[in-house]
N, C-alpha and C positions, 0 to 999 in steps of 0.2 A: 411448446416453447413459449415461454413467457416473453412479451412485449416490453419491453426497454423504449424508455422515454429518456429522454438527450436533453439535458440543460444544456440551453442554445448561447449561453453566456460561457462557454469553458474555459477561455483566457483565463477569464472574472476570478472565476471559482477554485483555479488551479493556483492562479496567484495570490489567492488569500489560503488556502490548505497550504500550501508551501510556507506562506510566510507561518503561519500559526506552526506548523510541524515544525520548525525551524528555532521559533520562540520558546514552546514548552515539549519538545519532545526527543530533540537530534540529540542535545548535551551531551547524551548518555553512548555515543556512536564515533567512533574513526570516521569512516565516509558510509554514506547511505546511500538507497538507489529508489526511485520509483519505478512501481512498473505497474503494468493491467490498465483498465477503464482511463485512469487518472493520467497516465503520460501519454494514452491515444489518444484523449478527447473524443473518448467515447460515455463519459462518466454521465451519472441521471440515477433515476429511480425504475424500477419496474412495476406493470400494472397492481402485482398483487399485493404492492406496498417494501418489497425487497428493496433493498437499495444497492448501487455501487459501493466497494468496501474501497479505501485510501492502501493501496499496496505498498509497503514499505521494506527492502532487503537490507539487512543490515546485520553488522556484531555488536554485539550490545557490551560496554565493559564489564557490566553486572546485568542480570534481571534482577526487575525492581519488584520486589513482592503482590505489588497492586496488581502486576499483568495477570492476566488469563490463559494459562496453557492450552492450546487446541489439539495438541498434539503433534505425529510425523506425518508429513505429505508429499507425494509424488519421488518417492526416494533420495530429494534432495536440499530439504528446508524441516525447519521446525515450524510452527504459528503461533505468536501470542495475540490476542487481543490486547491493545493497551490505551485505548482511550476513544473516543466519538468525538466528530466534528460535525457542528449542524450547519447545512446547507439548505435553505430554500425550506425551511420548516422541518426537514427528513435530517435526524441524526445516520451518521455515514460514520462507523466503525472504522481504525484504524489497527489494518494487520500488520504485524511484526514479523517477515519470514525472517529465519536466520538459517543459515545453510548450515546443512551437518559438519560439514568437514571445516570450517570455520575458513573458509576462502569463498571467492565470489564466481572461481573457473566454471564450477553448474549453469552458474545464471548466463554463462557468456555466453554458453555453447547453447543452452536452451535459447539466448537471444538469437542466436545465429540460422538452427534449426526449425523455431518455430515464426521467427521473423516478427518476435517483439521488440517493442518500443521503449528501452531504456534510460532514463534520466538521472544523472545523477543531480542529488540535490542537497550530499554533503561532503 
């Protein structure tokens, strides 16, 4: 198990990823959600230089050519990569799930079931 290190400022950090995702990234979205590291305030880096990724659920009105297809996950999202935000010197990747079935029912029930921590943040 790799060692996770906690940036002890996570208000700080959450409040400037928010606003920046907000600035250059949401345009493209109905409403979006955070979820993972980032709306637990569990977000940081890990020893081996890993970092926490910015988790973003959303439908996008287009994909934008620039993203990064990562492929299908967990039977109920797509992943794109679509850009890095740097914190604390560590560039932190921001993922793009988009649910298959182009609704957000999965995420609810996966909130419910796995007892994550949902934000919306558009």
């Amino acid at each position: 198990m790799k060692n996770k290190i906690i940036y002890p400022n996570q208000k700080e950090i959450h409040d400037k990823i928010i606003r920046i995702l907000k600035e250059k990234y949401l345009n493209n979205f109905g409403e979006a959600y955070l979820i993972g590291s980032l709306a637990s305030g569990k977000f940081g880096k890990y020893e081996n230089q890993e970092v926490s990724d910015i988790d973003i659920v959303a439908i996008p009105n287009k994909i934008n050519k620039k993203w990064i297809y990562e492929g299908e996950f967990h039977e109920w999202h797509k992943r794109y990569q679509i850009g890095e935000i740097e914190i604390e010197n560590n560039l932190h990747p921001i993922s793009l799930l988009i649910p298959l079935k182009d609704n957000f029912k999965d995420l609810f029930k996966l909130e419910k079931k796995l007892n994550w921590k949902i934000e919306k943040i558009k």
